[in-house]
C-alpha positions in Angstrom: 157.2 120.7 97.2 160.5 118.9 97.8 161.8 116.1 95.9 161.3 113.5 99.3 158.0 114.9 100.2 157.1 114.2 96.3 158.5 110.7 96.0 157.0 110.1 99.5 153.8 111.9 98.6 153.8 109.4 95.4 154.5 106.0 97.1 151.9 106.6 99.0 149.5 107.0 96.7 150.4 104.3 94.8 150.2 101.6 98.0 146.2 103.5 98.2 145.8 102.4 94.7 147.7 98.8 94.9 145.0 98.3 98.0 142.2 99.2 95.5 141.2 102.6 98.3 138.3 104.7 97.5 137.1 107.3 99.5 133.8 108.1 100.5 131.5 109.5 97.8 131.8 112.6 97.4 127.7 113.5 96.2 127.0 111.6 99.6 129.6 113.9 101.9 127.8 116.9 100.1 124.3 115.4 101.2 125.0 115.4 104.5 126.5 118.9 105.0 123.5 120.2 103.1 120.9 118.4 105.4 122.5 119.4 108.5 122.2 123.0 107.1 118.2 123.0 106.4 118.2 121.5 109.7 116.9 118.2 108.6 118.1 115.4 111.3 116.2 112.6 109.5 118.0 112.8 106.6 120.7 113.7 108.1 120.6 110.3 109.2 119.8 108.4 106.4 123.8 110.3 105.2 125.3 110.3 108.5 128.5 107.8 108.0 130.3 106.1 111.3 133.2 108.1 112.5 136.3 106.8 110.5 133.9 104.7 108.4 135.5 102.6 105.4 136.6 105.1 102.8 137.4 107.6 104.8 141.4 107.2 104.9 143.7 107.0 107.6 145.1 109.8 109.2 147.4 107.8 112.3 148.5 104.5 112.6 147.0 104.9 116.4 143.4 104.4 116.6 142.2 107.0 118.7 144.4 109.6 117.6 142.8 108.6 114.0 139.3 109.1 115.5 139.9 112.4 116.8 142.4 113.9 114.1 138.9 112.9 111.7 136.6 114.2 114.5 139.1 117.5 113.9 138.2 117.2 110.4 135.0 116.5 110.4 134.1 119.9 113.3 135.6 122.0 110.7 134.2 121.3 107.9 130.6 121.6 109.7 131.1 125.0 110.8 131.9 126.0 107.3 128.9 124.7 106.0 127.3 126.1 108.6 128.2 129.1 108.3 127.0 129.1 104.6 124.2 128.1 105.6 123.5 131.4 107.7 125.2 130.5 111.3 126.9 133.6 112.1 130.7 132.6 111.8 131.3 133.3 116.1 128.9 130.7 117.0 129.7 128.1 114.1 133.4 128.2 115.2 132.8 128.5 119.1 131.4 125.1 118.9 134.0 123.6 116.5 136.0 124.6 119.3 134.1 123.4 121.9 133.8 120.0 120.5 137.6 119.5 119.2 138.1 120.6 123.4 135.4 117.8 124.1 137.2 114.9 121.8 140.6 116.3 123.0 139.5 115.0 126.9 138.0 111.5 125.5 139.9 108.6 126.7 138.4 106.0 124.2 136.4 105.5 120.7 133.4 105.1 122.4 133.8 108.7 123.7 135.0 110.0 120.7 132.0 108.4 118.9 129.5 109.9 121.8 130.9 113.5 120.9 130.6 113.1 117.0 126.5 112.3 117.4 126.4 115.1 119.7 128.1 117.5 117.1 126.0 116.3 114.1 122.8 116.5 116.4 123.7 119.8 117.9 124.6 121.7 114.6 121.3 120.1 112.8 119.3 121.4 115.5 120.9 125.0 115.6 120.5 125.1 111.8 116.8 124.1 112.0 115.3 126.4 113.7 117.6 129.3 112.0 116.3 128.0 109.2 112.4 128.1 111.1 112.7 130.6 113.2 113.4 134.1 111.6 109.7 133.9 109.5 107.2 132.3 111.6 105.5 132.1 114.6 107.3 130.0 117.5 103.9 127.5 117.3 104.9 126.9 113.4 108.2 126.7 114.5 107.3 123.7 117.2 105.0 122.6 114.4 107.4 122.0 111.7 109.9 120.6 114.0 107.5 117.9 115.0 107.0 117.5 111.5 110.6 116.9 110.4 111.3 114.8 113.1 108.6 112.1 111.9 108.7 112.4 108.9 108.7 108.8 108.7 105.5 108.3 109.8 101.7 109.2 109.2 101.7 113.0 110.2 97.9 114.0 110.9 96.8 117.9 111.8 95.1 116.5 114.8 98.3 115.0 116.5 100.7 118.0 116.2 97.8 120.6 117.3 97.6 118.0 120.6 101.2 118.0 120.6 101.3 122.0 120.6 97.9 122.1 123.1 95.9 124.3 120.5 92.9 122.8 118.5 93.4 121.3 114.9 91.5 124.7 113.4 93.4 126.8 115.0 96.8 125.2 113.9 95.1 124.6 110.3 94.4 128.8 109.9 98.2 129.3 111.6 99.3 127.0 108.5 97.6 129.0 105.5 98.4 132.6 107.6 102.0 132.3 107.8 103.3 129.5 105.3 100.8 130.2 102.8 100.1 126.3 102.4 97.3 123.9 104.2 99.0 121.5 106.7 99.0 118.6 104.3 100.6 120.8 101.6 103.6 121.5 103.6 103.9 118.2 105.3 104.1 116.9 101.6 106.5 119.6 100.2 108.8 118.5 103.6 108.6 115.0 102.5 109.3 115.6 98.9 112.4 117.6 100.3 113.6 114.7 101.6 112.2 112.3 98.8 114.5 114.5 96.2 118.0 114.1 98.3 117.1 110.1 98.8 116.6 110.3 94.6 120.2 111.8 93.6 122.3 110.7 96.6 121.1 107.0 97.6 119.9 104.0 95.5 116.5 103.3 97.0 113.2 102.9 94.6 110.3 104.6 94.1 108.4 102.1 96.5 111.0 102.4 98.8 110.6 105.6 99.5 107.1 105.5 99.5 107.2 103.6 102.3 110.0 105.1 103.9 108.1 108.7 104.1 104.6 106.5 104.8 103.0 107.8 101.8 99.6 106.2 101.3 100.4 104.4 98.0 103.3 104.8 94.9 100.8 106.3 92.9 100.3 109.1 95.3 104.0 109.8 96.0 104.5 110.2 92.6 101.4 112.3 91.8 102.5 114.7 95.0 106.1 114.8 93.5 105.4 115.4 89.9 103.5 118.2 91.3 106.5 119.7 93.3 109.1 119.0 91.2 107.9 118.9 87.3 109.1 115.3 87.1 108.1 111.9 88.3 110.7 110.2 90.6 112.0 108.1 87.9 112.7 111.6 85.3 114.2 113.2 88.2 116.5 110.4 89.0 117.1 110.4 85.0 117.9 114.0 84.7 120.0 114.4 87.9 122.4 111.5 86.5 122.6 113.4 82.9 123.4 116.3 84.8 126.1 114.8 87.1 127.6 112.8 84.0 128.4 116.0 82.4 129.8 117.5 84.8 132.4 114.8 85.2 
């Protein structure tokens, strides 16, 4: 590196610092790669940041050439994860393309904002049912995506076998055949999924995400997640901060 491109290199990090500029944390970026790789759009959303949010930095003093050079950004860094995650490397890249192409053509933030939901969205779904779709049926698969996408609600055998058009036995024996679980088993093993990402990357309580995931009581989330995980919410929150604090 030069001598100019250092000093400049160092005043600007130094007028970062005088402005008191943090970026965006870093365990929360990781969340939200890792959730649109297991194909999880409902956490993907409780991560999911505004385009350009605070944090983020500048990249141009114009602000819709900012937007897209972090749209830019932002598409790449996707399809690597992706790709990680098991997207073969042609189609993880042909859509980085495709969307930089897309932002490229946008005349305002709006647009620019319209393509980065449609990127997150459309990389989530891809990832999901890659994630689905090599080991079970394609009625498991439409089960499981019904199940992740309400996940927030009261899931009950009865509504996703009517929202599949077979009977609630018939889904129910699908269940043990090919996951090896009952319906409620792996609806609550999704949930506590999602229950041990809110634990490590946000703040929310116990109760919080009790009702969040529309768990009947605390006293059952807990039970259910000791179960899964070897730890009530409140050790596993405990542990995960050791664990991050040593490897500081």
């Amino acid at each position: 590196m030069n001598s100019s491109t250092e000093k400049a290199l160092s005043e600007f990090i130094f007028t970062k610092r005088e402005e008191l500029f943090e970026h965006a944390s870093f365990d929360r970026e990781i969340a939200f790669y890792e959730s649109i790789c297991t194909g999880n759009m409902e956490l993907v959303r409780v991560f999911m940041q505004p385009l350009n949010c605070e944090g983020c930095g500048t990249l141009s003093e114009d602000p819709l050439r900012n937007l897209k050079y972090h749209m830019v950004v932002l598409a790449a860094l996707i399809a690597r994860s992706c790709v990680n995650g098991g997207l073969s490397p042609e189609e993880a890249y042909s859509l980085s393309d495709y969307y930089i192409m897309k932002t490229d053509k946008c005349s305002n933030e709006a647009e620019v904002r319209a393509v980065h939901t449609e990127m997150i969205e459309g990389y989530t779904d891809r990832m999901r049912r890659i994630r689905l779709g090599g080991a079970y049926s394609k009625q498991i698969v439409r089960a499981a995506d019904y199940i992740v996408t309400h996940l927030h609600e009261r899931i009950l055998l009865e509504d996703v076998a009517e929202h599949l058009s077979i009977s609630p036995e018939h889904l129910s024996r699908l269940f043990r055949k090919e996951t090896g679980m009952t319906f409620g088993e792996y609806v609550n093993r999704t949930k506590i999924e999602e229950a041990v990402a809110l634990l490590m990357y946000t703040e929310r309580t116990d109760i919080e995400i009790t009702n969040l995931l529309c768990f009947s009581s605390q006293s059952y989330f807990i039970k259910v997640f000791k179960k899964m995980t070897g730890a009530t919410p409140k050790q596993f929150k405990k542990q995960y901060e050791i664990r991050a604090l040593k490897n500081k």
